[in-house]
C-alpha positions as CSV (number, residue, x, y, z in Angstrom):
1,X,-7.2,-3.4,-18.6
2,X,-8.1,-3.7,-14.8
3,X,-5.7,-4.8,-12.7
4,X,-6.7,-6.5,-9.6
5,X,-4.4,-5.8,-6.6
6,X,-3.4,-8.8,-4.3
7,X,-6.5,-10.9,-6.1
8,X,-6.0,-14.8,-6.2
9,X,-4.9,-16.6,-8.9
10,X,-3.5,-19.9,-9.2
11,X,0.1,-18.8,-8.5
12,X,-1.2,-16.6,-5.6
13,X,0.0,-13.5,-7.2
14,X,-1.6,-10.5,-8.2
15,X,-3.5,-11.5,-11.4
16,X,-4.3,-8.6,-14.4
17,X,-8.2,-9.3,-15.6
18,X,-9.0,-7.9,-19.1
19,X,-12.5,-6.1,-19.6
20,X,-14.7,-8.5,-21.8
21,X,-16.2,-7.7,-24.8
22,X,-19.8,-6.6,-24.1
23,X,-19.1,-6.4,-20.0
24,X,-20.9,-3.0,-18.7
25,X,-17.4,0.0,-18.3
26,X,-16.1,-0.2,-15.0
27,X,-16.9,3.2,-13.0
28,X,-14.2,4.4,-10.7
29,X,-14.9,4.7,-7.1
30,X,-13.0,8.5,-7.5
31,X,-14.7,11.5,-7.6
32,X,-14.2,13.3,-10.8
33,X,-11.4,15.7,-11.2
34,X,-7.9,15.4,-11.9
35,X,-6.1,12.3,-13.3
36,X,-4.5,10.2,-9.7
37,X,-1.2,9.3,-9.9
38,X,0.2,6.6,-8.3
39,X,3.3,5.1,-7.5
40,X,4.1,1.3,-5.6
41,X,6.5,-0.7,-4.5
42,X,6.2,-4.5,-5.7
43,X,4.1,-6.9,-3.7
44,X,5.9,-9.0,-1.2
45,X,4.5,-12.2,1.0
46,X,6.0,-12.6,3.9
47,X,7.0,-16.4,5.2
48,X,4.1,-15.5,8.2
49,X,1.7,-15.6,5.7
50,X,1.2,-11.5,5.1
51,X,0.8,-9.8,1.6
52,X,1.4,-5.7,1.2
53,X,1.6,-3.9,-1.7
54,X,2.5,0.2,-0.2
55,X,1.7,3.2,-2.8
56,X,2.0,6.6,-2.5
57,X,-0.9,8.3,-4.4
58,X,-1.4,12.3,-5.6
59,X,-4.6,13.6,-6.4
60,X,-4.2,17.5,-7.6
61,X,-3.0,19.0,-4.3
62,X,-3.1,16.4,-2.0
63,X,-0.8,13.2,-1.6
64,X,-1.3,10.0,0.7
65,X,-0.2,6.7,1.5
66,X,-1.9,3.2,0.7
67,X,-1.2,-0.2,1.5
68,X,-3.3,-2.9,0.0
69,X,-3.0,-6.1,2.1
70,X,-3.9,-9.5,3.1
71,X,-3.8,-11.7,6.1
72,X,-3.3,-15.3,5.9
73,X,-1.3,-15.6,9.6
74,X,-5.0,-16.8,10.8
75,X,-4.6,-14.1,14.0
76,X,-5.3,-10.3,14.1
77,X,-2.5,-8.0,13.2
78,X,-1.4,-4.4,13.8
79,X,-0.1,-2.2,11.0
80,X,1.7,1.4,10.8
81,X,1.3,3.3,7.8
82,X,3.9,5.7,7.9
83,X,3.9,8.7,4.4
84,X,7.5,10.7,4.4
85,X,7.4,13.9,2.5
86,X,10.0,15.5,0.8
87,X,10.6,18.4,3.8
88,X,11.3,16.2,6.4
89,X,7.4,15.6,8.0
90,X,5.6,12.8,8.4
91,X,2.3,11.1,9.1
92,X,1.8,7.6,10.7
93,X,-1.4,5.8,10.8
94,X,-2.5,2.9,12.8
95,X,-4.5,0.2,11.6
96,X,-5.9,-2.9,12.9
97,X,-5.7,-5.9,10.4
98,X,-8.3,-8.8,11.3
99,X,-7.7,-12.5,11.2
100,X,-9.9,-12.9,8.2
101,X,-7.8,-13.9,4.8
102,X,-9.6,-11.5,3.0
103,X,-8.3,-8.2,1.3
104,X,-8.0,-4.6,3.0
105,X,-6.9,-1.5,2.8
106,X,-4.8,1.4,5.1
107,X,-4.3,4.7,4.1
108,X,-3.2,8.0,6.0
109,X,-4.9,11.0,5.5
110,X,-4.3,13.4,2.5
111,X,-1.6,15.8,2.4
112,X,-2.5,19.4,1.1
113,X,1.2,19.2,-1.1
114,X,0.2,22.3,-2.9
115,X,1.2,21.0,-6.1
116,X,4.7,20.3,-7.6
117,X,6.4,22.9,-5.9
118,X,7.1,20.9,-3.1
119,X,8.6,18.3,-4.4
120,X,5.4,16.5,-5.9
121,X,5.0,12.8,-6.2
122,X,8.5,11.6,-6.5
123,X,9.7,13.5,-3.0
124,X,7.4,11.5,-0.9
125,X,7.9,7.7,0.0
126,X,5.5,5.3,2.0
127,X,6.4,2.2,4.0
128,X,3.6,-0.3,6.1
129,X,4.8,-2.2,8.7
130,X,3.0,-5.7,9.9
131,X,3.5,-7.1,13.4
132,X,1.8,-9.1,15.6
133,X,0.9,-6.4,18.4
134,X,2.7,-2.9,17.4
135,X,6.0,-2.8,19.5
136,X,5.3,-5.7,21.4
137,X,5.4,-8.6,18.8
138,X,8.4,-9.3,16.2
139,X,8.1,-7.4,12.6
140,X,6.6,-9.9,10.2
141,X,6.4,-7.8,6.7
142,X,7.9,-3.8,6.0
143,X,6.5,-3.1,2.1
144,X,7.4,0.1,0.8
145,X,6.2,2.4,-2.0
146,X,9.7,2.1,-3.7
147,X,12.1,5.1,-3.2
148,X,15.8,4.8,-3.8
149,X,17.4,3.8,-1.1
150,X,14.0,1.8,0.8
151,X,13.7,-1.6,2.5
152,X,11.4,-3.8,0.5
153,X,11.6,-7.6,2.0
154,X,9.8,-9.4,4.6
155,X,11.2,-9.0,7.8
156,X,13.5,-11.6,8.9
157,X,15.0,-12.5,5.5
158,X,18.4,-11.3,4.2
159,X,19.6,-8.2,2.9
């Protein structure tokens, strides 16, 4: 089954597309090697008008942050990717998120993790934050990968 993220259906969520029989097999856009793992936090909409679903993926030896979103606010956004890992470091990335209602991606560089040992896939945690203009304009949408413990909700709404 493919599984569309943040594709339009009529309910405006995230709709899951079964292959059809006879339809050419879908090629992955990854290079061959070992299986990716991934986990994500749920997708959230904002009342702005901004949808973000936040993984954290792990490929081998290497982990990295992704946030899958979509603008509908009709103005260009600012985003901070920001991948925590399980011995206290971090990596932020910047990304600039166009006025266009069309879907994107944000991801921050990989991670040499070197394997399991330190603390694999479960010890890291990804959050994406959408605003405006970064530290100037109010926080519209914070989706998370979905550790214990992290913030999932657009911003502005109650605990």
């Amino acid at each position: 089954m493919t599984v569309s993220l943040l594709a339009r259906g009529g309910d405006g969520k995230a709709s899951a597309v079964p292959a059809t029989e006879g339809a050419a097999p879908i090629r992955s856009p990854l290079p061959p090697g070992p299986a990716l793992a991934a986990r994500c936090g749920p997708e959230l909409t904002s009342p702005a008008g901004v949808e973000a679903q936040t993984c954290v993926l792990a490929r081998g030896a290497e982990t990295w942050a992704r946030t899958y979103y979509r603008n509908a606010t009709g103005g260009p956004l600012e985003s901070v990717l920001s991948l925590m890992g399980p011995d206290g470091r971090s990596v932020r990335m910047r990304c600039a998120v166009g006025a266009e209602d069309e879907p994107g991606t944000c991801e921050t560089p990989p991670e040499s993790t070197g394997g399991a040992g330190r603390g694999g896939l479960a010890g890291y945690s990804a959050v994406a934050e959408f605003a405006r203009l970064a530290g100037y304009g109010p926080l519209l949408l914070r989706a998370g990968s979905g550790a214990e413990g992290e913030s999932n909700r657009p911003a502005g709404t109650g605990s």
